[in-house]
C-alpha positions in Angstrom: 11.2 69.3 36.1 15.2 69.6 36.7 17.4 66.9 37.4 17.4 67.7 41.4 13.8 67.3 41.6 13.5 64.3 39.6 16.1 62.6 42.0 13.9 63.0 44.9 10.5 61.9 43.1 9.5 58.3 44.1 9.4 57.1 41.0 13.3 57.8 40.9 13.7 56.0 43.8 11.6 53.2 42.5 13.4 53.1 39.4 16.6 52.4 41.8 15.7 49.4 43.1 14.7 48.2 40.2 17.7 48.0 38.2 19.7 47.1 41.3 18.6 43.7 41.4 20.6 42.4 38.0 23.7 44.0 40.3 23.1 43.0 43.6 22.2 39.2 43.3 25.5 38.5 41.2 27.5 40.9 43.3 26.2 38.2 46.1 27.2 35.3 44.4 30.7 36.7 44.0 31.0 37.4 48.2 29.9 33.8 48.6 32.8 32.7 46.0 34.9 34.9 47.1 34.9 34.0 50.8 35.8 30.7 49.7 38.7 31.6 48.1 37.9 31.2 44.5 36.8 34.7 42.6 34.0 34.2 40.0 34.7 36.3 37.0 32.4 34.1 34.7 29.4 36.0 36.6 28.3 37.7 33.1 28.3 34.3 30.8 26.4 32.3 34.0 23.5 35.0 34.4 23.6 35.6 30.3 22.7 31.7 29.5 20.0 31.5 32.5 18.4 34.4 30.7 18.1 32.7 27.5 16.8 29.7 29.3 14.2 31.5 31.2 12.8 32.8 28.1 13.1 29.7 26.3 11.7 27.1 29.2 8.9 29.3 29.6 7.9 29.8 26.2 8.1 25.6 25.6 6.3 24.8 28.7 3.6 28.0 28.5 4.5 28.5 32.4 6.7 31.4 34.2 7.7 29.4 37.1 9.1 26.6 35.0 11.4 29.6 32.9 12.5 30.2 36.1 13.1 26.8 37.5 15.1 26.4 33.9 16.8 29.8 35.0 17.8 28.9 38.4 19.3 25.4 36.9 21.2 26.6 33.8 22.8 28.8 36.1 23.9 26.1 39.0 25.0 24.0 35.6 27.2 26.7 34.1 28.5 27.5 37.8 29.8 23.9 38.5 30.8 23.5 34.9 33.4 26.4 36.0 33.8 24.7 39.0 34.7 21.5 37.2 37.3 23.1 35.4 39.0 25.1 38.1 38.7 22.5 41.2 39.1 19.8 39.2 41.2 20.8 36.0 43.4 23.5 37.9 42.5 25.7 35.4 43.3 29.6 36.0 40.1 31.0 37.4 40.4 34.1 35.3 41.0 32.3 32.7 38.1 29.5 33.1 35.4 32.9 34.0 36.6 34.5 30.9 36.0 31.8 28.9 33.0 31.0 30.2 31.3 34.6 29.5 32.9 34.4 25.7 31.2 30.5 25.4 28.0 31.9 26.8 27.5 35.0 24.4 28.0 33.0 21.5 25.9 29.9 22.7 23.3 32.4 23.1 23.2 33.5 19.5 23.7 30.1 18.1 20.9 28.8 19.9 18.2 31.9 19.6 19.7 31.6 16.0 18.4 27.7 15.4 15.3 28.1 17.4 13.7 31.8 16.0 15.9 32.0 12.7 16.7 35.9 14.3 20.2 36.3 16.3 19.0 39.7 17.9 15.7 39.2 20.1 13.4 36.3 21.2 10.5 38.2 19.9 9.2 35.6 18.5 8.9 33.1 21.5 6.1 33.5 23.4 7.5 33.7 26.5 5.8 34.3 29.8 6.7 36.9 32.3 6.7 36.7 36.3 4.4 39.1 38.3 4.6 42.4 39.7 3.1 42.0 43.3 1.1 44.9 45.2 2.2 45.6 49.1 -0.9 45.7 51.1 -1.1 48.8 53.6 2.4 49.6 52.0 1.0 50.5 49.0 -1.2 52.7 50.8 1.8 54.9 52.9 2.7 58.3 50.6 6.4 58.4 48.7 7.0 55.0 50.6 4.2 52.9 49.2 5.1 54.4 45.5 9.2 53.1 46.2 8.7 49.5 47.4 5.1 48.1 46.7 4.2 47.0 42.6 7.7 45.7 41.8 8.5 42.1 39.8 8.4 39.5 42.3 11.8 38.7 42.1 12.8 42.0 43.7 10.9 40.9 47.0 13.2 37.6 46.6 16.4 39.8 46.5 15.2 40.9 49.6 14.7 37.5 50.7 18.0 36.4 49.5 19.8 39.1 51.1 18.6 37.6 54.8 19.1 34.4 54.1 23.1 34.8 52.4 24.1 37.1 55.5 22.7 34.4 57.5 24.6 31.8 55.8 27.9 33.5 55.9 27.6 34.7 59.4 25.6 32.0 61.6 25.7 28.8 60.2 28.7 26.0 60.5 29.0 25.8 56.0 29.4 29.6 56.3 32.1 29.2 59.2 33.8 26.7 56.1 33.3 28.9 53.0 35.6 31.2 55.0 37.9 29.0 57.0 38.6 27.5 53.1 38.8 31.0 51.7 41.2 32.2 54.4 43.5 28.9 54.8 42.6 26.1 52.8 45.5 23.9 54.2 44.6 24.7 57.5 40.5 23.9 57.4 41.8 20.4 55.2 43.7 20.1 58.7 40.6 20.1 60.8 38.4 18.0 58.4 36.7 20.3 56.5 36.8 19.0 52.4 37.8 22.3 50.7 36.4 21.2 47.0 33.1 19.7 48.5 32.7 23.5 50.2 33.6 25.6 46.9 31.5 23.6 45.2 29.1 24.5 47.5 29.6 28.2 47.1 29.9 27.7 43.7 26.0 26.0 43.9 25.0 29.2 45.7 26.2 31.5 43.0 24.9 29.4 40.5 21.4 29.8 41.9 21.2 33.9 42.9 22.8 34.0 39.0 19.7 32.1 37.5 17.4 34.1 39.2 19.6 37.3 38.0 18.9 36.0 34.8 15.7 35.2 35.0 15.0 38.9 36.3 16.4 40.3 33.1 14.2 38.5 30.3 11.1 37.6 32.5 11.0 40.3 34.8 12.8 43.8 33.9 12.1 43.1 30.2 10.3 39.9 28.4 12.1 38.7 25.9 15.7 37.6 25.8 18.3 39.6 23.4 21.9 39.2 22.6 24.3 39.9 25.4 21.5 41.5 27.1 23.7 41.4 30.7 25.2 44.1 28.8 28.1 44.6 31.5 26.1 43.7 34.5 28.5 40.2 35.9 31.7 42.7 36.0 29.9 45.7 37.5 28.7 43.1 40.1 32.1 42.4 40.4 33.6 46.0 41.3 30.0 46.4 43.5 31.9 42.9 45.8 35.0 44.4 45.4 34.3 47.5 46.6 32.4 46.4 49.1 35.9 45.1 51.0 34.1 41.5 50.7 31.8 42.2 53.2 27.9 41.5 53.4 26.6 45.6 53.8 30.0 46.5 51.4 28.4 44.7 48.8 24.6 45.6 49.2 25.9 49.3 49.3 28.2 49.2 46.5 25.5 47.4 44.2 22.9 50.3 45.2 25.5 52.9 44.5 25.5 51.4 41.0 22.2 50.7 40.7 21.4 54.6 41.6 24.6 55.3 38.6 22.3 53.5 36.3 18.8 55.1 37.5 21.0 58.5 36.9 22.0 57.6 33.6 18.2 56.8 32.4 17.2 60.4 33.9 20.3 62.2 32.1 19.0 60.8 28.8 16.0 62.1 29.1 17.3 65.3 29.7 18.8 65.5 25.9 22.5 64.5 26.9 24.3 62.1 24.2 23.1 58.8 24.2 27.3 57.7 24.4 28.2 59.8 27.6 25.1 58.5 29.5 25.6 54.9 28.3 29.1 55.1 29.3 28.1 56.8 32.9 27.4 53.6 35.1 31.2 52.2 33.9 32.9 55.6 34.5 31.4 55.0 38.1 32.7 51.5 38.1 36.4 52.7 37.2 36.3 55.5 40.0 35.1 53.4 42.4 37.5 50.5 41.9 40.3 53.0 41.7 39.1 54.4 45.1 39.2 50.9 46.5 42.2 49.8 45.5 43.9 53.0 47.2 42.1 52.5 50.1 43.4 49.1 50.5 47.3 50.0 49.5 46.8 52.5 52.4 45.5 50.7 54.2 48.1 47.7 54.6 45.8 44.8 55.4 43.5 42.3 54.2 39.9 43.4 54.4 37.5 40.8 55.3 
């Protein structure tokens, strides 16, 4: 089978989607942050440490749901302890992100270090792993059926999230905030609204879609936890939001268009192609992409919201 044909199997398709998720939910997390006028570059470190904790909390407490739980919080924890220092401390955002990512990946290895005595894998922790879930009467339709049903559950919960953030940012009174805050923060102080209290927020919000990113990575795409296993993911999410112009559909889009790079990438490997250029594909993408964007923008001569 050629490369053509192998794009337009289901299992191809399938495959997209499923390593979109680890791209899309942080790329997510950014818009909200973003909108409030605070860009998250410590989206790697966060979604890195709720990995390790997933593994770990489930492997302690013998249960999935609590790894995930322990996920979702490590992730809101490392969110507002970014949040601490860049609302509170006025510390340079870049900065603060940076450091957070560097902090996280060698946390990481200290910890799996002290608890397993190995600073690769988690092998050794016998860690649970969420479900896969069947779609009934989906399952059943031909091509379609084979694309969406008998994924991890977290990739119905994407889906999920997905509604529920577009519906936050465009219909509710705290998404009306995050981007009165984002667009004049002087101004919205002006008409009452408390600009830290709504970053904060926002910062809550990416913490959470981060943990479950996480937790997607070592209890559902794989199931164990390895060292720096985001492997790149937090700043492709970034150039996914980016390139997305900050917008809801932008940044679903952009993460699928990187998500299908990725899918590519496992299909060209396959095909006997070095394992460097292939690895190296999904960035290349990245670069291009951002590069596209950023002329776009200089073009066109305007803020895009």
């Amino acid at each position: 089978m050629n490369i053509i044909e192998q794009l337009l199997t289901s299992t191809f398709f399938y495959s997209v989607i499923r390593v979109s998720v680890p791209l899309l939910l942080p790329a997510l997390g950014a818009l909200v942050t973003n909108r409030a006028g605070v860009p998250n570059i410590g989206l790697e470190g966060i979604m890195l440490m709720s990995a390790f904790f997933g593994v770990v909390g489930s492997a302690f407490s013998g249960s999935a749901m609590v790894g995930l739980l322990a996920a979702i919080f490590m992730g809101i924890v490392m969110s507002l302890f970014l949040a601490y220092f860049t609302l509170k401390l006025k510390t340079n955002v870049i900065l603060g992100g940076i450091a957070l990512n560097l902090f996280s990946s060698s946390l990481t290895v200290f910890l799996l270090y002290i608890l397993t005595g190995d600073k690769g894998t988690s092998a050794s922790l016998a860690s649970k792993t969420l479900p896969s879930i069947r779609l009934p009467i989906i399952e059943d339709i031909p091509f379609i059926g084979a694309v969406l049903s008998n994924h991890n559950v977290l990739v119905y919960v994407t889906f999920v999230i997905v509604v529920l953030v577009y519906i936050l940012l465009q219909k509710t009174p705290l998404g009306q905030h995050i981007k009165a805050v984002g667009e004049n923060e002087n101004a919205a102080a002006s008409v009452g609204i408390n600009v830290n209290r709504t970053r904060i927020i926002s910062f809550i919000i990416c913490g959470v879609v981060c943990g479950i990113a996480g937790a997607f990575l070592s209890m559902g795409y794989v199931s164990w936890f390895s060292r720096d296993m985001t492997s790149g993911r937090g700043w492709i999410a970034l150039a996914a939001e980016a390139m997305g112009r900050n917008t809801m559909v932008g940044t679903v889009l952009s993460s699928m268009l990187f998500g299908f790079a990725s899918a590519l990438a496992n299909i060209l490997q396959l095909q006997g192609l070095p394992t460097e250029l292939v690895t190296i594909l999904p960035n290349i993408i990245t670069v291009v992409a951002l590069v596209s964007y950023s002329v776009m923008k200089s073009k066109g001569g305007r803020k895009y919201e």
